[in-house]
C-alpha positions as CSV (number, residue, x, y, z in Angstrom):
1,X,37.6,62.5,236.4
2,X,34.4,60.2,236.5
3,X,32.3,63.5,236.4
4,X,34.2,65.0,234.1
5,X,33.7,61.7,231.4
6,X,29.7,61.6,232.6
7,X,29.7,64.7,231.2
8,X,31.3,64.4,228.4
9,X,29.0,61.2,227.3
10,X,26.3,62.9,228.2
11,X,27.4,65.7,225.3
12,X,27.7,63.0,223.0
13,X,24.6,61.1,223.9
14,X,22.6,64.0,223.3
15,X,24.0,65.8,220.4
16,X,23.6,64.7,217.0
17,X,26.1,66.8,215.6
18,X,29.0,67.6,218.3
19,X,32.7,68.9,217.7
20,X,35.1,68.9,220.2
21,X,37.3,72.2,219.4
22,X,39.4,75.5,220.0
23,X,36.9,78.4,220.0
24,X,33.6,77.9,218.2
25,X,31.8,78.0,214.9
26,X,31.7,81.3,214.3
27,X,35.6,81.9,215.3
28,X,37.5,79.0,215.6
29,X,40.9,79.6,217.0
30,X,43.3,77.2,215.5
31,X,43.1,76.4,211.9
32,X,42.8,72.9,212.7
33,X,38.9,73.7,214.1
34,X,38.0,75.8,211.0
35,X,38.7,73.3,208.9
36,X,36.3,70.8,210.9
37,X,33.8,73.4,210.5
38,X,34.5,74.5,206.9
39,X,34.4,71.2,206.3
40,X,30.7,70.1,207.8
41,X,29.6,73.4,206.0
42,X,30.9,72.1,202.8
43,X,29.0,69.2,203.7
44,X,25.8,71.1,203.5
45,X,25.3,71.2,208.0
46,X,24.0,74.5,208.7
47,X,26.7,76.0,211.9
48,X,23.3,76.5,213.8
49,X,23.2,72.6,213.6
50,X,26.4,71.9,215.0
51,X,26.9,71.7,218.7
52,X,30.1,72.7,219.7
53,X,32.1,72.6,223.2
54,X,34.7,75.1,223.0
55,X,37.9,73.1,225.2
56,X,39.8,76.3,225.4
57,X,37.2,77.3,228.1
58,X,37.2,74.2,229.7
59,X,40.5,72.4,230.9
60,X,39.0,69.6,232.4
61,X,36.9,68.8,229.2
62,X,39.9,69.8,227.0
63,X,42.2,66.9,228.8
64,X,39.2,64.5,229.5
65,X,37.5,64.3,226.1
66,X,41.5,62.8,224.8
67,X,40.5,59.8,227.4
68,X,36.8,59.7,226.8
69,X,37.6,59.1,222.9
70,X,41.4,57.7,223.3
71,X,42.4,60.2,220.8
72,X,45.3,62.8,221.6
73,X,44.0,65.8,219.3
74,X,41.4,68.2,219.0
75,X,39.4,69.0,217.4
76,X,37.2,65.9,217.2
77,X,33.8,65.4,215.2
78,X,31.0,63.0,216.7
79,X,28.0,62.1,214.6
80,X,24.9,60.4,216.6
81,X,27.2,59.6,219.3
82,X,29.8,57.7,217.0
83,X,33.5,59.1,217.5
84,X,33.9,60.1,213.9
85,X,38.0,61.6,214.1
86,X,40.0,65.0,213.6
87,X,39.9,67.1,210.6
88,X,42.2,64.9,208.9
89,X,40.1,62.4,208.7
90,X,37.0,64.4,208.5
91,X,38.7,65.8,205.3
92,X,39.5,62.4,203.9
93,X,36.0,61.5,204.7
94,X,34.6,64.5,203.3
95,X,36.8,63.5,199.8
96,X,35.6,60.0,199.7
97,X,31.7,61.0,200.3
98,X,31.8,59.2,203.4
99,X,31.0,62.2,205.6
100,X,28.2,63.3,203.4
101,X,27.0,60.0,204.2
102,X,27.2,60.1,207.7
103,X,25.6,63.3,208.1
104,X,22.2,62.0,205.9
């Protein structure tokens, strides 16, 4: 498990952009990731921009990043190695202009 988090910070460290999620940008594959991406493109983040770690290809990440950010559902957004949250919150972000913040 410590190689598993070292890895995972390591991600985040050096990512500016990163979402944790099921599938990728181009084809998510739970609705719950699309909407993290729809969202960062309504945001104005080009997908080329955003570093993404696809779980279902990776158990070990897909249990270890719920530890690394003590958060129990994907997918999850980190911004400049800050553990931003899940769509949900992204979206209430995103509504607020918080994200759009963020992301400047």
């Amino acid at each position: 498990m410590i190689d598993i988090q070292q890895r995972i910070d390591d991600l985040v460290k050096h990512n500016d952009i990163l979402l944790f999620m099921k599938g990728s940008a181009s084809f998510p594959q739970c609705g719950f990731s699309g909407r993290a991406v729809q969202i960062l493109k309504a945001c104005g983040v080009d997908s080329k921009a955003i570093k993404t770690v696809n779980v279902l290809e990776d158990d070990a990440i897909r249990t270890g990043i719920k530890t690394y950010s003590n958060w129990p559902t994907l997918p999850q957004l980190y911004l400049k190695g800050k553990f931003i949250g899940g769509s949900d919150i992204m979206a209430q972000m995103f509504e607020n202009g918080e994200l759009q913040q963020a992301l400047a």
